[in-house]
C-alpha positions in Angstrom: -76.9 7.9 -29.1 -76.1 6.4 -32.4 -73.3 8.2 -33.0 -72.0 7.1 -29.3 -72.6 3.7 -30.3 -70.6 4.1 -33.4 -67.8 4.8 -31.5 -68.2 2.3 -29.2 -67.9 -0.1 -32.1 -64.9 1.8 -33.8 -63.1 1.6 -30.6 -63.9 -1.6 -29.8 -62.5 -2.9 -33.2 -59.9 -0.9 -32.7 -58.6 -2.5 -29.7 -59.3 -6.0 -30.7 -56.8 -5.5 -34.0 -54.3 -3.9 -31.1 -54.3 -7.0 -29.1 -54.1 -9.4 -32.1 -51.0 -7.3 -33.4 -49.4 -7.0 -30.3 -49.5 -10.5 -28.9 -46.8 -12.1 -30.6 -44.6 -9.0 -29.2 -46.3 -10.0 -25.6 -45.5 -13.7 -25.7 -40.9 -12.8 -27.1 -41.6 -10.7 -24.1 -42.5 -12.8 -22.1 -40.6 -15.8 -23.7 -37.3 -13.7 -23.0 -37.7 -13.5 -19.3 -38.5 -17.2 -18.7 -35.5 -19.9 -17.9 -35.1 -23.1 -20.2 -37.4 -25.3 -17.9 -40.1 -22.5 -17.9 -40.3 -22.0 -21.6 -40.7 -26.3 -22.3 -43.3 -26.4 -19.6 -46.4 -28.0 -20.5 -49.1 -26.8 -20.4 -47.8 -23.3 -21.0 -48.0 -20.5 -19.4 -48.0 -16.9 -20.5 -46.5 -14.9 -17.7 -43.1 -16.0 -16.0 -43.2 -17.0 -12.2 -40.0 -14.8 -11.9 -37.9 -12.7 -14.5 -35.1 -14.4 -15.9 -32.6 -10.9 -16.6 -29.9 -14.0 -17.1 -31.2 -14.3 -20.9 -30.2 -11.2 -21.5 -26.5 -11.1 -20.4 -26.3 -14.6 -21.6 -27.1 -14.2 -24.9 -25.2 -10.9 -25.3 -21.7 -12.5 -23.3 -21.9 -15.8 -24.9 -22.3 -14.5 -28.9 -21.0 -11.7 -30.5 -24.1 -9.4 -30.9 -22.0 -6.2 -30.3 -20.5 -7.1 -33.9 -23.7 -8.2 -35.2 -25.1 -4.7 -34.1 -22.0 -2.7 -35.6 -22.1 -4.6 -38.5 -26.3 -3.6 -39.3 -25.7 -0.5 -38.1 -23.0 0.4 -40.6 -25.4 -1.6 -43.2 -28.3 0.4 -42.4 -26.7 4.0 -41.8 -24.5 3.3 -45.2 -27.9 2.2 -47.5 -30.4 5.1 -46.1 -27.0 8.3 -46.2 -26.5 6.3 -49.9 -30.6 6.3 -50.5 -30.5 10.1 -49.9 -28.3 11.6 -52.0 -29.3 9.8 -54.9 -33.2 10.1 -53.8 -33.2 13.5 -53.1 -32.3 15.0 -56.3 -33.9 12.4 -58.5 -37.7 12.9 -56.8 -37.1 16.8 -56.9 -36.4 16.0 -61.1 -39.3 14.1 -61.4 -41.6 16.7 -59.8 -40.5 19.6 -61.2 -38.8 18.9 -64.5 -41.5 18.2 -67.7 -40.3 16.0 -69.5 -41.1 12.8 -72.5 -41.8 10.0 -70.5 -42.2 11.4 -67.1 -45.3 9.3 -65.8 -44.1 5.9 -67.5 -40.6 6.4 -65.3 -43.3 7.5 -62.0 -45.0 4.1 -63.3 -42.1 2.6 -63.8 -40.7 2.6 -60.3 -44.1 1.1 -59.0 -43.7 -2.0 -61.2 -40.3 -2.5 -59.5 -41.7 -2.7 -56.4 -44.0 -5.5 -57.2 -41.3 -8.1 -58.3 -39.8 -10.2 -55.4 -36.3 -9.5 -54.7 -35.4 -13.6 -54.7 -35.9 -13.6 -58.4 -32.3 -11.7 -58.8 -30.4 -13.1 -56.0 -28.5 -15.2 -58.3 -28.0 -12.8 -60.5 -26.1 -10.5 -57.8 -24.2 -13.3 -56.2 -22.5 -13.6 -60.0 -22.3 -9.7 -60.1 -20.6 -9.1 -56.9 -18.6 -12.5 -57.3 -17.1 -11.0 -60.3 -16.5 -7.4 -58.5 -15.0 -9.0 -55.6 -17.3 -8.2 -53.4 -18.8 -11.1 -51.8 -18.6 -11.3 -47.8 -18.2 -7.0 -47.3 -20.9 -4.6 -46.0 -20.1 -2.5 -48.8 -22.1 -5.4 -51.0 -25.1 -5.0 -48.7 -25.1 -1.1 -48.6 -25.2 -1.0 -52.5 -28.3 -3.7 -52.4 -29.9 -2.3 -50.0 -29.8 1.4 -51.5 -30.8 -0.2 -55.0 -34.2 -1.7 -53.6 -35.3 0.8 -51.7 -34.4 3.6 -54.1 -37.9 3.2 -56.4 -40.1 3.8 -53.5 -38.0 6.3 -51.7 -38.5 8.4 -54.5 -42.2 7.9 -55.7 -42.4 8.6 -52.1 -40.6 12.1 -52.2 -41.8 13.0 -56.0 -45.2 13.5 -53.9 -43.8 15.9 -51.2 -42.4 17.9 -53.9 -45.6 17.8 -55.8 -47.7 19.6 -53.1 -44.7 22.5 -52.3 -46.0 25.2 -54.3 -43.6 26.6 -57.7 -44.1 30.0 -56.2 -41.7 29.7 -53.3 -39.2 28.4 -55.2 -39.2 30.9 -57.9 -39.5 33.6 -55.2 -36.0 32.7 -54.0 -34.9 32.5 -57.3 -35.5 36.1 -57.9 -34.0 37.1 -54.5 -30.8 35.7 -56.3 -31.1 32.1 -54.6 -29.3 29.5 -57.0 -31.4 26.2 -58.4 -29.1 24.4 -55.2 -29.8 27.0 -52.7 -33.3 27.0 -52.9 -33.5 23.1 -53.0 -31.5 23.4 -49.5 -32.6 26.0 -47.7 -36.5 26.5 -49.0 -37.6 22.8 -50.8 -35.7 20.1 -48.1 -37.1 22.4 -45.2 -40.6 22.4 -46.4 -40.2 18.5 -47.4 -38.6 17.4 -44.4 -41.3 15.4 -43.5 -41.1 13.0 -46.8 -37.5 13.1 -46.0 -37.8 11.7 -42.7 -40.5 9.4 -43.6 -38.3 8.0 -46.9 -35.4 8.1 -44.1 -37.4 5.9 -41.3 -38.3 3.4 -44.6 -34.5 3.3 -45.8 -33.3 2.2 -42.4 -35.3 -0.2 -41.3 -35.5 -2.1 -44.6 -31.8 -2.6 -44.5 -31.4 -2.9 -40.8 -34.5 -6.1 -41.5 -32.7 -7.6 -44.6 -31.8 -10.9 -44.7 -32.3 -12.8 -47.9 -29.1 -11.0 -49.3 -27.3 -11.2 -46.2 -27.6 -14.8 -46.0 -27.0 -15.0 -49.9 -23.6 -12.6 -50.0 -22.3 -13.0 -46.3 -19.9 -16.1 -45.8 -17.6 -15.1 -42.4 -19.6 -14.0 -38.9 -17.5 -11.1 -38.1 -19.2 -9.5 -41.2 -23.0 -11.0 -40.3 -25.6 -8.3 -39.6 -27.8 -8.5 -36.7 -30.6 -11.0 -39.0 -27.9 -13.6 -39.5 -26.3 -13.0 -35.9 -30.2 -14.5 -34.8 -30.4 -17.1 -37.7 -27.3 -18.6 -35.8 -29.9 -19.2 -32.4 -31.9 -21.4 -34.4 -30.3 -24.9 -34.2 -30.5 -28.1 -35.9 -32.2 -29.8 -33.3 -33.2 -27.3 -31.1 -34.4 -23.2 -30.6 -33.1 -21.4 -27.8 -36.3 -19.8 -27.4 -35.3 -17.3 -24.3 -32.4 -16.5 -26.3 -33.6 -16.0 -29.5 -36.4 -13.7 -28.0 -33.9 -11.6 -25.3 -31.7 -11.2 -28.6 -34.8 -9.9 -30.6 -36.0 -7.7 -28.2 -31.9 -6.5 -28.5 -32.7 -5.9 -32.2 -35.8 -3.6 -32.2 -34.6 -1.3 -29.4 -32.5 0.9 -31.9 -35.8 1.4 -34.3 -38.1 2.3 -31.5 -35.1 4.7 -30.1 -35.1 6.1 -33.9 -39.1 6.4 -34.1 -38.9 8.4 -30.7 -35.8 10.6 -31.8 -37.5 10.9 -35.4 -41.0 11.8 -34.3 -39.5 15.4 -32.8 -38.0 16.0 -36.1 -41.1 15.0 -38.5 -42.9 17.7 -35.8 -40.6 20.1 -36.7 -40.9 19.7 -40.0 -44.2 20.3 -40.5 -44.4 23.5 -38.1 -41.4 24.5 -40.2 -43.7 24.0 -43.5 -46.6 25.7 -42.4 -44.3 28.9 -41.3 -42.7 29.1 -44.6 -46.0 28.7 -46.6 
C-alpha cells in the first residue's frame, strides 16, 4: 500500500509539471486557430468557437517564411555538419590521448559555457565587419559552430570514455588504421553521443537570435527567429500570426526528434552487439 501510494504521488507530480510545461504550447495552439476578434475578446477564452486554418495560409502568403525557413535551415544544417567534424576528432583526443593539461582543457570548456554570449557580441560585429562578413549566413554558421563546440565535445569526450580501449586496439591488430577504427568500430559504438551532440547542434542554431539580430541587416538573409521578430509591431502583435508562424517553426525539430529517435535506437542495439 505504501508503495502504491508512492506512486500515486510520483505520478501525480508528474502530471502536474506536464500540464504546467505544456500550457503555454496549449494556449499558441489555440491562439493560432482563433480570428483577430476572437483573440481580443474579453474575457478570454481558451478554446476557439471555430478553427481559423486562414492564419496559417495568411501568414505563410503574406511574408516570406519559405526564405526565412531556407535561410535557418542552411544556418542550422551548416553549424551542426561544421560542429561535427571539428567535434568529433577533438572529443576522441581528449579521451584517449594522455596528455599535460588534459583535465584543465575538459575544465576549461565548462567555464565557457557559463559566460553569456552578449558579453562578445560587440566584439564579433567588429570581427566580421572587418572580414566582410556582416549580413551572410556564412557569419552565423561560424558563430554558431564556435558556441556550441565546448559542450558538444565535453559531451562526446564522455561517450568515448566508457567505449572500452580493448576494441579499439583489437582492430588495430586486425590491421585497422587509427582512422579506420575511429569510423567503423568508435563512431558506431558512440553514435548515440553523436546524435545527441547532433540534436544539441541544431536546434541551438536553428533557436539563435541575439547574433542574428546583431550580424543580419537585409530580410532575404533573416533566419526563421528574425522572420518572427518582424510579427511583433510597434503598436501592435499579430497574435494568431505570430503563433500559426511559431507553430511553422517547431515542426522541423519535432520531425527531426521523430526521425532521430530510430537512429539513437540503433545505435545503441548497434553498441551492445559490438561489445
Amino acid at each position: 500500500m505504501k508503495q502504491n501510494k508512492g506512486k500515486f504521488v510520483v505520478c501525480f507530480l508528474i502530471i502536474v509539471i506536464l500540464l504546467v510545461l505544456l500550457f503555454p504550447f496549449f494556449v499558441t495552439l489555440s491562439t493560432a486557430f482563433k480570428p483577430l476578434k476572437e483573440v481580443y475578446a474579453s474575457p478570454p477564452h481558451w478554446i476557439p468557437y471555430r478553427l481559423w486554418w486562414r492564419n496559417f495560409s495568411d501568414v505563410w502568403t503574406k511574408y516570406p517564411l519559405a526564405q526565412y525557413f531556407i535561410n535557418s535551415f542552411i544556418i542550422a544544417s551548416g553549424a551542426t555538419l561544421l560542429n561535427m567534424v571539428i567535434c568529433i576528432p577533438a572529443a576522441y583526443a581528449v579521451a584517449r590521448l594522455k596528455f599535460v593539461g588534459r583535465k584543465f582543457l575538459l575544465f576549461s570548456f565548462l567555464v565557457v559555457q557559463m559566460f553569456s554570449p552578449i558579453i562578445v557580441v560587440i566584439s564579433l560585429f567588429k570581427i566580421f565587419a572587418r572580414l566582410g562578413m556582416i549580413d551572410t549566413l556564412s557569419s552565423l554558421v561560424i558563430v554558431n559552430t564556435v558556441f556550441t563546440l565546448a559542450f558538444s565535445i565535453w559531451m562526446l569526450n564522455g561517450y568515448f570514455s566508457t567505449i572500452p580501449m580493448e576494441i579499439e586496439e583489437a582492430a588495430l591488430i586486425d590491421g585497422c588504421t587509427r582512422l579506420k577504427t575511429i569510423i567503423h568500430v568508435t563512431l558506431p559504438i558512440a553514435m548515440p553521443g553523436v546524435v545527441t551532440t547532433l540534436i544539441y547542434t541544431f536546434i541551438w542554431a536553428w533557436n539563435e537570435f541575439m547574433f542574428a539580430l546583431t550580424l543580419i541587416n537585409t530580410a532575404a538573409k533573416k533566419p526563421l527567429t528574425l522572420g518572427l521578430y518582424d510579427l511583433v509591431g510597434r503598436w501592435e502583435v499579430q497574435w494568431q500570426y505570430l503563433t500559426a508562424a511559431s507553430l511553422f517553426a517547431v515542426t522541423p525539430v519535432i520531425v527531426l526528434f521523430i526521425l532521430i529517435e530510430k537512429q539513437l535506437v540503433r545505435g545503441l542495439a548497434g553498441g551492445a552487439i559490438k561489445g
